[in-house]
N, C-alpha and C positions, 0 to 999 in steps of 0.2 A: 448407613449412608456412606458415601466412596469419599475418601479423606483428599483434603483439598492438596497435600503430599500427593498423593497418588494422582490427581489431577492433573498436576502440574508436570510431571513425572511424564504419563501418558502424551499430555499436549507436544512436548519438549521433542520424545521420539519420533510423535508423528512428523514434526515441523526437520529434523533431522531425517527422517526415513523419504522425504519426497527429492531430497537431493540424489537420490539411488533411483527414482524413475529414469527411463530412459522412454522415449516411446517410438512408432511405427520405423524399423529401421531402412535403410537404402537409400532416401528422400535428404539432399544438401538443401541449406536454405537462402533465402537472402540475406544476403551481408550490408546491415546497416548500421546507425549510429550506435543502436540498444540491440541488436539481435533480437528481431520481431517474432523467430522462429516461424516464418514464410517460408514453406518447399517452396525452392525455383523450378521446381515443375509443373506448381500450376499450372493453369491457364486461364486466359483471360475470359469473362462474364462471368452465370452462377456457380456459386461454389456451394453445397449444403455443409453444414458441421466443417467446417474452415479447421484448419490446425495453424496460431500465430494468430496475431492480432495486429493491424496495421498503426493502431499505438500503443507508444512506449507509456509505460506505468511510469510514475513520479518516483524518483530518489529518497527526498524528503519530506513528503506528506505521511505522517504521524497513522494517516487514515488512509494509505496505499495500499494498493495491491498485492498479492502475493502472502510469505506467510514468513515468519520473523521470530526471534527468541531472540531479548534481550536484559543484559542488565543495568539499572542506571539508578544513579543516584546525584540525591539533593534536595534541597528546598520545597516544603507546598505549604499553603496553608490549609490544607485540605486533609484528607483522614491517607494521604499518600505516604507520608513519612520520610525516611532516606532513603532505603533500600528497595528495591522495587523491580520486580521480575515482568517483564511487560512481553506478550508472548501474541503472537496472531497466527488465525490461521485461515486460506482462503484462496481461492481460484476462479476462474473465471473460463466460459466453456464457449465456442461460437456455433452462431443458431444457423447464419449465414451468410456470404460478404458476396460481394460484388467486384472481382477483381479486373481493376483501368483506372489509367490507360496503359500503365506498365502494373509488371509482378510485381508487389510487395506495396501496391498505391489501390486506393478503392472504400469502397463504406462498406462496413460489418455491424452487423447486430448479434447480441449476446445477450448471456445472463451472466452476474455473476455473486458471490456470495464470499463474506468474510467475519472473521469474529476475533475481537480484540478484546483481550480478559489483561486485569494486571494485579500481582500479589505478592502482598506484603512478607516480605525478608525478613521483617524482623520480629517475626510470631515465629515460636516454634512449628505451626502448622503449614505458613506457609498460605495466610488467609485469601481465600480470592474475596478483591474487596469491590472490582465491577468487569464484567462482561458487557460490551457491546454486540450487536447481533445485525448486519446487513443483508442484504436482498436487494438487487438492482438489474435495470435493465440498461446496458450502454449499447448506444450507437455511436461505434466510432469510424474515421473517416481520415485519410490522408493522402494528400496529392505534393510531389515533389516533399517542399520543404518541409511544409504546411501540414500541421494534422491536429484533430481536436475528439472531442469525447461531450457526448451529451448524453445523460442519464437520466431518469427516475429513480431513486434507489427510497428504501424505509429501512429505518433505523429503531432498534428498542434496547434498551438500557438493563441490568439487573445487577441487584449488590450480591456478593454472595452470602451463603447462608452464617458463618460462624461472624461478618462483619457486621450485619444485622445484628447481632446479639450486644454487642458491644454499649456500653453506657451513652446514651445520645445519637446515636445514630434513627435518622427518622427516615424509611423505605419510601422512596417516589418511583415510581412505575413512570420513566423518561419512555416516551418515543414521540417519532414523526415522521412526515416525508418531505422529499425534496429533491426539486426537479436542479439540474447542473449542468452548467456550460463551459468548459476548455477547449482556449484554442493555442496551437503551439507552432512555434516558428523555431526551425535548425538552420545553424549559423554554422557548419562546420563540426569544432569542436563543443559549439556554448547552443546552449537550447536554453530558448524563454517561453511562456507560459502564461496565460491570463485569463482570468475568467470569473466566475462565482456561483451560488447557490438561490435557492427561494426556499427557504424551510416553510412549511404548510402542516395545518392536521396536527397541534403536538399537543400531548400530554403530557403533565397539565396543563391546564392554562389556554390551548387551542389560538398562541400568538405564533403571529407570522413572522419568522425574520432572515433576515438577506446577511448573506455572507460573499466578502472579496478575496477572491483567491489565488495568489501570483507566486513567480517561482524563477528562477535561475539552473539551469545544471550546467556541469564539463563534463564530457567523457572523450577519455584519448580516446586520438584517431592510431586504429592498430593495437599492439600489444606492447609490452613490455620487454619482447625481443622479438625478432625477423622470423624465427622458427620455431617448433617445438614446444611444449607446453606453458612455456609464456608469453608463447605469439596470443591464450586467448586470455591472460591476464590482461586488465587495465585497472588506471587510474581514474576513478567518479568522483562528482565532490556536486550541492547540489545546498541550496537552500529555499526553505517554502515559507510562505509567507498570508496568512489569515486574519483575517479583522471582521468581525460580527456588529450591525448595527445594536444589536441587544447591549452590547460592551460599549458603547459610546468608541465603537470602531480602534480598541485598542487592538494592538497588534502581538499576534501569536507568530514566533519566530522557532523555524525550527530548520537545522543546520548537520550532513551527514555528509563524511568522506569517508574513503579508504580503497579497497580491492573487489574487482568485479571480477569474476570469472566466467564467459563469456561461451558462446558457443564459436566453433571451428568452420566458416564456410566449406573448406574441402574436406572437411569430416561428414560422418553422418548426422541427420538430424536428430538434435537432441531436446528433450523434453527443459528442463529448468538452467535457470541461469544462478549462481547464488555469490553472495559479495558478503564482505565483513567490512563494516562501518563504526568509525566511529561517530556519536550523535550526540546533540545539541540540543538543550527546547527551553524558550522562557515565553510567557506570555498564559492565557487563560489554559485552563485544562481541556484535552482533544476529548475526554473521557465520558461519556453520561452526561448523568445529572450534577458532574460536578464540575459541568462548563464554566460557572460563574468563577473559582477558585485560580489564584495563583499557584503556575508552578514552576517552575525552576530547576532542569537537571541536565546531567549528563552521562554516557555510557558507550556502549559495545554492545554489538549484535550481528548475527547469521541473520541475511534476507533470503530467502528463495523466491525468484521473479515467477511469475503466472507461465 
């Protein structure tokens, strides 16, 4: 059996190795708030397998997009501990958009897929103590300001195997589905966000429940200097905001700043975006089966955008 070291190890590289993608080169894109990675070569109506996505991925949703190595520590009352390597990996591919009434505005449909595993620091192995596993179908859409994201995605849950073994630990085979709706308004520099979920189909238990989903970001307008490779640095900072009727609508807070590094309009196009954050989180756990749990932490991490 492949040592949860060596797992972790492998995930790490991969999550570091897609910062080295570059993809199709010659093609500049549109230059927006988040760098959608939209060639301005386009053209307007159908488009098959699209490159860019007409919305921007979330800053601070715990359950975003793209793919992430972090570490963080604090407080749970859950089998999380202090120390805790929380690692994602994920992308998202488009099927096909519809681009109008300008370049970089229009609806697209995708697929996309992502997996959130997190492990304990403070085992000499290095325990994975749960994996998350996504699958979704987003339609998303943006005109001017305006732009939102509606999805089906499913969700399954798994503890890893050496946490299993542990004294008291009892294995629940978590999953469900659930259909989501954001809608987002840019304000310049500040983008707001609103929306929520219908969880459906879950195991165990096959209860339904509604989740509210709202959010805040900044991201400088420009770079960090007028020219040269801090023109594509900026300053992000962004906090998201969760409350489940199952919790009696208590609220999950979770809070990220730091440095984006962006893509280059009069550069070539380039494949990923990646920012170092510092991050925040108090309120239930994002994690499995161990939604019901307080947690409580803080850290550092490499994102890499879709």
């Amino acid at each position: 059996m492949r040592q949860p070291g060596s797992i972790l190890t492998a995930t790490l590289v991969a999550v570091l190795a897609t910062t080295l993608a570059v993809a199709r080169a010659g093609a500049s894109h549109v230059a927006g708030s988040c760098d959608t990675g939209i060639p301005i070569e386009d053209t307007l109506g159908f488009d098959a397998f699209p490159r860019g996505d007409v919305f921007c991925p979330l800053i601070s949703d715990p359950k975003g997009d793209g793919s992430f190595a972090s570490y963080v520590r604090g407080t749970s009352s859950s089998a999380f501990g202090t120390d805790l390597a929380s690692v994602g990996i994920g992308d998202h591919f488009g099927l096909m958009r519809w681009n109008g009434p300008s370049i970089g505005e229009g609806v697209q449909l995708g697929i996309a897929g992502n997996i959130y595993a997190q492990f304990d620091l403070n085992r000499p192995s290095y325990d994975l103590i749960n994996a998350d596993y996504l699958i979704g179908l987003p339609v998303t859409f943006r005109f001017n300001r305006v732009s939102g994201r509606v999805r089906l995605y499913h969700q399954s849950s798994h503890l890893g195997d050496e946490f299993v073994l542990r004294p008291g630990i009892e294995r629940e085979n978590f999953a469900f589905q659930s259909g989501e709706g954001l809608f987002s308004l840019d304000l310049g520099p500040l983008r707001t966000y609103a929306g929520g979920e219908y969880l459906f189909s879950r195991t165990p238990g096959n209860r339904v429940s509604r989740v509210a989903h709202g959010g805040a970001e900044l991201r400088q307008i420009g770079g960090l200097a007028q020219s040269g490779r801090l023109a594509r640095v900026r300053l992000v900072a962004g906090v998201d905001v969760k409350s489940a009727d199952e919790l009696d609508w208590e609220l999950a807070w979770s809070a990220r700043a730091g440095l984006e590094v962006g893509r280059a309009p009069e550069e070539q196009h380039r494949s990923r975006r990646w920012s170092l954050l510092a991050e925040y989180y108090d309120g239930p756990s994002p994690y499995g089966q161990f939604f019901r749990d307080e947690v409580s932490y803080y850290g550092v991490g490499i994102h890499i955008g879709p």
